[in-house]
C-alpha positions in Angstrom: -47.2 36.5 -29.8 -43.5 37.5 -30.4 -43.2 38.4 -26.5 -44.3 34.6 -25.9 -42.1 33.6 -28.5 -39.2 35.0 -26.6 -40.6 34.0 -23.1 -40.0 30.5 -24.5 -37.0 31.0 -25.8 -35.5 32.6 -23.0 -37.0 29.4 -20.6 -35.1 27.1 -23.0 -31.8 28.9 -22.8 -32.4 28.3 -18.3 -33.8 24.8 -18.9 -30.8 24.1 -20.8 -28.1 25.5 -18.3 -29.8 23.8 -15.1 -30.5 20.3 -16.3 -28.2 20.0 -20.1 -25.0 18.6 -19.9 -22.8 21.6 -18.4 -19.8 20.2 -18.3 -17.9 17.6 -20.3 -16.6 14.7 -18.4 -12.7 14.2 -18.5 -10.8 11.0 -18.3 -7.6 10.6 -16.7 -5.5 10.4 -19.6 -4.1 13.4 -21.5 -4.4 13.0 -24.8 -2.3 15.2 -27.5 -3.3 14.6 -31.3 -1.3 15.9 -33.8 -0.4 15.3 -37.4 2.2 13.5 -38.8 1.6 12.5 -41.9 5.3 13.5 -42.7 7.2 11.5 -39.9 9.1 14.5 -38.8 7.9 14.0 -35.3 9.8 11.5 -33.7 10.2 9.6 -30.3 13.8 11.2 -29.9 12.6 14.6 -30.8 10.0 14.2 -28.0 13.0 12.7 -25.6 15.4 15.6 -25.8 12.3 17.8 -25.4 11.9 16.5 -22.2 15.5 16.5 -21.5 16.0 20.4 -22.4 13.2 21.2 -19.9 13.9 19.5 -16.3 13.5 15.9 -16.9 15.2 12.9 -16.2 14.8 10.2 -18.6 15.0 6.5 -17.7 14.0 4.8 -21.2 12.5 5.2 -24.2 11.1 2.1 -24.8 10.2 1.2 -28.4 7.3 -1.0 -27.9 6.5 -1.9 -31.4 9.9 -3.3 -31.8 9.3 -5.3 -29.0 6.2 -6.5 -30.0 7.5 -7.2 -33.2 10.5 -9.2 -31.9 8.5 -11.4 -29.4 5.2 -11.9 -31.5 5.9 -11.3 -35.1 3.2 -8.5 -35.4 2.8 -4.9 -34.4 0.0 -2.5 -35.5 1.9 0.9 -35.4 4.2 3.3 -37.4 5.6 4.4 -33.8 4.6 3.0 -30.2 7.1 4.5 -27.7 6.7 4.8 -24.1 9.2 7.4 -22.2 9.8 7.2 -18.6 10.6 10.2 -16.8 10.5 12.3 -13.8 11.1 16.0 -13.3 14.1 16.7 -11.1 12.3 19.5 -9.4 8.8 19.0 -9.2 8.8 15.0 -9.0 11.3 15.3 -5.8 9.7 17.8 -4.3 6.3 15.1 -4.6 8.3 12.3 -2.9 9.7 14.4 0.1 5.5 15.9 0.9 4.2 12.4 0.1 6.9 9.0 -0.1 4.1 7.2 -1.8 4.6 9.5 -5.1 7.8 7.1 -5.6 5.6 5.3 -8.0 5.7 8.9 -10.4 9.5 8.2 -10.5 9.6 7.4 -13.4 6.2 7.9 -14.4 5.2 7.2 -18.3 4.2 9.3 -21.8 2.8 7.1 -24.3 3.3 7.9 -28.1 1.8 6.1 -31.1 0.6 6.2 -34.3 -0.9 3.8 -36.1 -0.1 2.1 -39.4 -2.7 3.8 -41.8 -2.7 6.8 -39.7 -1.2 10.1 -40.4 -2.0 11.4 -36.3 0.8 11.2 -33.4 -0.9 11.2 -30.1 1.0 11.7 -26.7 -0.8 10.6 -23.1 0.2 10.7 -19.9 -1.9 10.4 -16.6 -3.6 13.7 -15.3 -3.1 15.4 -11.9 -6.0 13.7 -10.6 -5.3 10.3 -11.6 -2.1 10.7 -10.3 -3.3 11.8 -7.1 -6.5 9.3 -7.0 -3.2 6.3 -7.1 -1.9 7.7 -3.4 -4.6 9.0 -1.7 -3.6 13.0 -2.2 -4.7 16.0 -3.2 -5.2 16.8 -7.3 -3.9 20.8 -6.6 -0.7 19.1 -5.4 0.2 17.3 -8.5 -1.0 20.1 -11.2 2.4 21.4 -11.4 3.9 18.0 -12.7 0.9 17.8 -14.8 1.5 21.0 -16.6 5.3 21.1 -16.7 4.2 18.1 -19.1 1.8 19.5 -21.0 3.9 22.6 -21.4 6.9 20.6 -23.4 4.8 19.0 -25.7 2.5 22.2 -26.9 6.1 23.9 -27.3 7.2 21.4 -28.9 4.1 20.8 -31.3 2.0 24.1 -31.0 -0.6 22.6 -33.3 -1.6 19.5 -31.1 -5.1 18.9 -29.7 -5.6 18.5 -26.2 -7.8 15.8 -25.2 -8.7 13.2 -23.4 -9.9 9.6 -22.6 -13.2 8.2 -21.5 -14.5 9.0 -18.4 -12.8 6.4 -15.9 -15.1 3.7 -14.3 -15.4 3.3 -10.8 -12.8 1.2 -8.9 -13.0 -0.1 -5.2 -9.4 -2.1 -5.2 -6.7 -0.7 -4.1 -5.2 1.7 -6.6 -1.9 1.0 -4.8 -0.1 -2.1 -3.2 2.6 -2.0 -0.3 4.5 -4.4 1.2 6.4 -3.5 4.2 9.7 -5.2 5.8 10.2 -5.1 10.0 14.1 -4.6 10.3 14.0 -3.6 14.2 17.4 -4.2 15.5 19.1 -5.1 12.2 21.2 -3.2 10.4 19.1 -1.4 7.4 22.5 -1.2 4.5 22.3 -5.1 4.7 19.1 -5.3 4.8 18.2 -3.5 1.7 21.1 -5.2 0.1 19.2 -8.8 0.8 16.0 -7.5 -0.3 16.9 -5.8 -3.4 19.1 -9.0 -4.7 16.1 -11.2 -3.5 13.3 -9.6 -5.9 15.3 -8.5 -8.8 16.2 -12.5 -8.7 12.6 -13.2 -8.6 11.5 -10.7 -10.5 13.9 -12.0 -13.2 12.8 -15.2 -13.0 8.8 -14.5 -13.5 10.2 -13.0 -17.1 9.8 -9.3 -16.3 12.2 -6.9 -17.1 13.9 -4.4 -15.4 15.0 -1.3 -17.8 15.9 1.7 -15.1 16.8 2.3 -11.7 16.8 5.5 -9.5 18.9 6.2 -6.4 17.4 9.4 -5.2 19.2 9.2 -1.8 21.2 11.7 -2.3 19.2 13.8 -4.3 17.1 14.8 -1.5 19.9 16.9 0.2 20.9 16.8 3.9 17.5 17.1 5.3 16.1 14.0 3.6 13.1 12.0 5.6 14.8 9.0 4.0 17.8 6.9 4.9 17.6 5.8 1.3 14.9 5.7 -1.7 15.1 3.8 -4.9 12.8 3.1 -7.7 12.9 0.4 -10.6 11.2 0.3 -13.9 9.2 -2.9 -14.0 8.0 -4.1 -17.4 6.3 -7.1 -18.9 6.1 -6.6 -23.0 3.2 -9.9 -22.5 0.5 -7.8 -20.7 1.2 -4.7 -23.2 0.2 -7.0 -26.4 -3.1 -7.1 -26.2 -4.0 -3.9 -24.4 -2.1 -2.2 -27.4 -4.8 -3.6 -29.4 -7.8 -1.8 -27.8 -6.4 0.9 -25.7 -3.0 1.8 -26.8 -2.9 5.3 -24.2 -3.3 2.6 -21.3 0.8 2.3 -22.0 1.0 5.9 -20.5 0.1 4.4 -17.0 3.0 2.1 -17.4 6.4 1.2 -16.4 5.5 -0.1 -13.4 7.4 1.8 -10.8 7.9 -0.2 -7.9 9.3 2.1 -5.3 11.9 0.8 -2.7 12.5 3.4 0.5 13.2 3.6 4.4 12.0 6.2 6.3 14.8 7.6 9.0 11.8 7.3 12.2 10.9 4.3 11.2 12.3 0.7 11.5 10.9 -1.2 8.6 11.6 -1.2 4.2 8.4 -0.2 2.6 7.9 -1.4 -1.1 5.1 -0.8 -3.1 3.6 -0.2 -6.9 0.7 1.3 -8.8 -1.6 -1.5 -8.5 -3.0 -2.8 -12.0 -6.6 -1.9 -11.2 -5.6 1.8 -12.1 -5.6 -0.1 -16.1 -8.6 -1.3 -15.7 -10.2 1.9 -14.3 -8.6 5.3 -15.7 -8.0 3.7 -18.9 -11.0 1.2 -19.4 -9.4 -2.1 -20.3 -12.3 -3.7 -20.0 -11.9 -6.6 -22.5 -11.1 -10.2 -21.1 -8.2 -11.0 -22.3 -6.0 -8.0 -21.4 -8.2 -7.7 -17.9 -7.1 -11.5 -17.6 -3.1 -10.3 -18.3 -3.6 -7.7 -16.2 -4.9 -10.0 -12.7 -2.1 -11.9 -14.2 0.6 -9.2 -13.6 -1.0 -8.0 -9.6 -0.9 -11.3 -8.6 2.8 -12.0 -9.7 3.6 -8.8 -8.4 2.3 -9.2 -5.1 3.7 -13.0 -4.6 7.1 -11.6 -5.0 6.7 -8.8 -3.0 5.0 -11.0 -0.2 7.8 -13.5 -0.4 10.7 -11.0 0.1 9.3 -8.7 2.3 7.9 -11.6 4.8 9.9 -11.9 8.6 
């Protein structure tokens, strides 16, 4: 009887590692949770953080001010999201693939709720990151961990986690728009496009809060006659995501990268397509979906319009 006992047993413990749950599925959101019941963690804290170890910063946007300002309500103690790049490993990125552009800046979310005495941090994961352009996870794991690194320095206790598993997608994570300049000069023509959208993009009541020239940054042996990237923001379509899925912030700005390849004759302008909300981060509710559709389509009409011959 006791050998059967442990026959069984031991069957279990095989059942259970071929056919149980062997593996826990991860979103694509890094999620750091931390106490801060105190307050003494702080958005500039985690800024100069950031700034000691490699990073560029293009704005730390206080969201719940914003939200505050534009709609008279906010529900957090801090809502914060930082855009920034990493001088090495970011350009390093854009030079293998021009298409991670849309990484610089990329975002880190942090909030707290009123009522709450945890700080989380999120940012996007290698593979989310990678999913957006079409490249390999491996590639982007150093980006991903430089990240990670500052904050468990920073705040040793935190708890790594993250989101819900990310449902499936068959839009196009990213959108391009390209602009034929054979036998035109290419300085005047990115002057023409550049003051075209940031008029239009004006006008359609988004906001522009940083800008990146990396052309020179790429040295002497640059695949680029010039690369640029703007912050794109719209405090609108945050509102009501905030609501339901505050860590969806982390896959905002919206980075809209501007470059021109030296073999090629044409301006290629694209962004991280909305549907990468909807998907690694689960906004699934109408009404920010609805903001969201909102946003792509907005997007892509301006891009359309100034990139069309």
């Amino acid at each position: 009887m006791k050998k059967m006992l442990i026959l069984m047993v031991a069957l279990m413990v095989v059942m259970t590692g071929c056919f149980g749950p062997s593996k826990v599925e991860k979103g694509d959101l890094n999620i750091y949770t931390v106490n801060n019941k105190d307050g003494k963690i702080t958005p500039k804290m985690i800024e100069e953080a950031f700034k000691a170890n490699g990073f560029a910063i293009g704005v730390n946007a206080d969201i719940s001010d914003g939200l505050m300002k534009m709609f008279k309500e906010n529900d957090f103690k801090i809502y914060n999201n930082i855009s920034l790049y990493h001088k090495d490993i970011t350009l390093g990125l854009m030079k293998a693939h021009a298409d991670a552009g849309i990484l610089a800046p990329m975002g880190v979310v942090i909030y707290q709720k009123l009522g709450s005495d945890n700080l989380s941090i999120a940012f996007s994961s290698a593979e989310a990151q990678a999913k957006m352009i079409g490249a390999k996870a491996e590639e982007f794991k150093s980006l991903e961990e430089s990240v990670s690194k500052v904050i468990t320095t920073l705040l040793p206790k935190a708890k790594r986690g993250s989101n819900e598993e990310s449902s499936p997608e068959t839009r196009t994570l990213l959108t391009k728009y390209a602009f034929d300049i054979k036998g035109e000069d290419w300085e005047d023509a990115k002057d023409d496009l550049e003051e075209n959208f940031e008029d239009q993009f004006a006008k359609a009541g988004f906001v522009m809060p940083s800008y990146f020239d990396f052309t020179q940054d790429f040295g002497e042996n640059s695949p680029y006659d010039f690369f640029a990237t703007y912050s794109i923001c719209k405090i609108e379509v945050v509102r009501s995501i905030s609501k339901v899925k505050p860590e969806a912030a982390a896959l905002g700005p919206c980075t809209t990268m501007v470059y021109k390849k030296k073999d090629e004759d044409k301006i290629v302008m694209g962004f991280a397509s909305v549907y990468n909300w909807i998907s690694s981060a689960k906004v699934q509710d109408k009404k920010s979906v609805d903001g969201l559709l909102k946003a792509q389509s907005d997007f892509e009409a301006i891009l359309k319009d100034v990139t069309k011959n």
